[in-house]
C-alpha positions as CSV (number, residue, x, y, z in Angstrom):
1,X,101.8,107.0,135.8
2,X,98.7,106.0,137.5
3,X,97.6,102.2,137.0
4,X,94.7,100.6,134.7
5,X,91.4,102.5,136.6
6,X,88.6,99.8,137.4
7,X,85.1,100.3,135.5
8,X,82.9,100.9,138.2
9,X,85.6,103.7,139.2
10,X,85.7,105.1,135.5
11,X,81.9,105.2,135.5
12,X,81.5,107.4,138.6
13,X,84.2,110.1,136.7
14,X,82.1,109.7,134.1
15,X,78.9,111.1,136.1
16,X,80.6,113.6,138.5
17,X,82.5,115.0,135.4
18,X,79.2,115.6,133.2
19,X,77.6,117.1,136.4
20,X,80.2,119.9,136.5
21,X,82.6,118.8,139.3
22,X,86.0,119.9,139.4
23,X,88.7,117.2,139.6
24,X,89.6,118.0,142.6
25,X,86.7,117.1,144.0
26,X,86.1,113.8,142.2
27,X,89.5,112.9,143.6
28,X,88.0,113.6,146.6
29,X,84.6,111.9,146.2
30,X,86.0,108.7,144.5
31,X,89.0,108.5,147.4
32,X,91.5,108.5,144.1
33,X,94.5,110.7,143.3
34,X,93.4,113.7,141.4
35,X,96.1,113.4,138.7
36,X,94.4,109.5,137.7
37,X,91.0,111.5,137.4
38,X,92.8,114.4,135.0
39,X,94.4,111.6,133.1
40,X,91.4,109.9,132.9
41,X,89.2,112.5,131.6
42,X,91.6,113.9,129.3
43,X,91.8,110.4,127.5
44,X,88.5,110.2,127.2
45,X,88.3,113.6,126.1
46,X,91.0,112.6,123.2
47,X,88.9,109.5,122.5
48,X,85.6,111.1,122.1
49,X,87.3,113.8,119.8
50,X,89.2,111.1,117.3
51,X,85.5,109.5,117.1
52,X,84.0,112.7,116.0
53,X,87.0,113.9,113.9
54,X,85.9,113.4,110.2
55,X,88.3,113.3,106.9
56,X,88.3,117.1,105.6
57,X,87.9,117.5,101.7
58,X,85.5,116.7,99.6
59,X,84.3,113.3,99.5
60,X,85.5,111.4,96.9
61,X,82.3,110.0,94.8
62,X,82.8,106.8,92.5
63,X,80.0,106.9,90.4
64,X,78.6,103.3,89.4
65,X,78.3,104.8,85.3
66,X,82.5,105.1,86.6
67,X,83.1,101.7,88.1
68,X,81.5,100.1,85.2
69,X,84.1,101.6,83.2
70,X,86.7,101.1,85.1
71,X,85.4,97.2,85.7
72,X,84.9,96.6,81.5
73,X,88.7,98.1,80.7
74,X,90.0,95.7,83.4
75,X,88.4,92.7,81.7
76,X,89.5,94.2,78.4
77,X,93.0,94.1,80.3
78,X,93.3,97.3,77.8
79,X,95.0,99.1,81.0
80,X,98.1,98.5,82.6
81,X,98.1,101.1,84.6
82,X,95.8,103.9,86.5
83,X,97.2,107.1,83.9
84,X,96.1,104.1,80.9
85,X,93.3,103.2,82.6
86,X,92.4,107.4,82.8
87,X,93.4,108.0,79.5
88,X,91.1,105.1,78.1
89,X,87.9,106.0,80.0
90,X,88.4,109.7,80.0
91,X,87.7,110.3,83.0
92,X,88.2,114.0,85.2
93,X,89.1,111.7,88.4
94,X,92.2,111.8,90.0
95,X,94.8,108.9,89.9
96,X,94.2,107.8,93.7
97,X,90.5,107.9,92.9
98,X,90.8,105.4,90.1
99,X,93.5,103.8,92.1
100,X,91.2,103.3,94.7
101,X,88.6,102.1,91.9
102,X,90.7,99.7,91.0
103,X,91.3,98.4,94.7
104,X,87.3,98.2,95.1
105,X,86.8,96.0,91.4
106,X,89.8,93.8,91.4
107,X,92.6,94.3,94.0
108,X,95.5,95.8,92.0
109,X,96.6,95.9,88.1
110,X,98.6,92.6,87.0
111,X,102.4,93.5,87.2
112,X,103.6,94.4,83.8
113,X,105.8,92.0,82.0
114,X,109.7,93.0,82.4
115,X,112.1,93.4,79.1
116,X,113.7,89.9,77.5
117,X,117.0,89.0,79.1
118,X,119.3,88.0,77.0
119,X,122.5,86.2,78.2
120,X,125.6,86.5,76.9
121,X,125.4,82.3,76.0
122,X,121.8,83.2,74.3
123,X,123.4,86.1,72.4
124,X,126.7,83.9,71.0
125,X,124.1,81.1,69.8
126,X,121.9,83.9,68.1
127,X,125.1,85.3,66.2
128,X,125.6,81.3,65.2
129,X,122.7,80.9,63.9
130,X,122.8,84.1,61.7
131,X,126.0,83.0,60.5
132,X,125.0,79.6,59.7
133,X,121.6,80.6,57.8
134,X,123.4,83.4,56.2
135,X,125.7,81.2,54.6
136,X,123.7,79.3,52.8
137,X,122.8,81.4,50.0
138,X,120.9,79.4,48.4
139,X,118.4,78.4,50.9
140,X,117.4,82.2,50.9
141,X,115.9,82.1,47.7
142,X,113.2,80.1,49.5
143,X,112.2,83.4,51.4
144,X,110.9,86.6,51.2
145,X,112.2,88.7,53.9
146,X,110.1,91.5,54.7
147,X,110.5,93.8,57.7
148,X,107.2,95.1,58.3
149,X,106.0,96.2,62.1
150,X,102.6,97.0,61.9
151,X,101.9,100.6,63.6
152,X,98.3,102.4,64.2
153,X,98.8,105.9,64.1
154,X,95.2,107.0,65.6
155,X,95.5,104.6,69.4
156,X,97.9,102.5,70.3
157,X,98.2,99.0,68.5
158,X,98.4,97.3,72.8
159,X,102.0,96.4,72.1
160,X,103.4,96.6,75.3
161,X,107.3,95.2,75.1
162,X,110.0,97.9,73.6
């Protein structure tokens, strides 16, 4: 492979090449081998073409009406993540639209808190203290034990745990 051409050499390529000479006689012209010159030129070809190259598809249009959304559910913290966050702004964007939505406004969503872990210690001291409230009859008189969860039927109620 040939070595790192010099600039000066590069820039006489250059002007032989866009007046139409062949390689050949380039290599001849410049004193240089003529597989350096058809390297050179077909890297710059490359080059020029990855420049020039554009993404195909449609490009993608965040609206500002859209980021505002997307900005006021964040600071609601009412999404957790990008199908919530679609759901709750109705929006006919994609996912890696509001993804990248999210990226522009804030960085990423917070990480979503994990299930309680109980150990088996924690569990043996909750079974204690069952069994010692639980056998005291009469301090239950004291209560009223109601179980109650409240549940909104038309949204979700933003409990998140399970």
């Amino acid at each position: 492979m040939p070595g790192p051409i010099p600039p000066k050499t590069q820039k006489e390529i250059r002007k032989l090449h866009s007046l139409g000479k062949k390689v050949r006689t380039i290599a001849r012209l410049i004193k240089v081998d003529k597989n350096t010159v058809s390297l050179y030129i077909a890297l710059k070809k490359i080059k020029d073409m990855r420049q020039i190259s554009k993404r195909l598809g449609r490009h993608t249009v965040i609206t500002s009406k859209v980021r505002e959304k997307v900005k006021n559910s964040l600071a609601q913290k009412s999404a957790s993540s990008t199908k919530v966050l679609k759901r709750r702004i109705r929006s006919k964007h994609c996912l890696p639209t509001l993804r990248k939505a999210v990226r522009q406004i804030v960085g990423t969503f917070s990480a979503q808190k994990g299930p309680f872990f109980l150990s088996l210690q924690h569990k043996e001291m909750r079974v204690k203290f069952a069994t010692e409230k639980l056998s005291n009859i009469e301090n239950w008189k004291n209560y009223i034990y109601v179980d109650e969860k409240k549940f909104k039927m038309d949204r979700p109620d933003g409990y998140q745990r399970k």
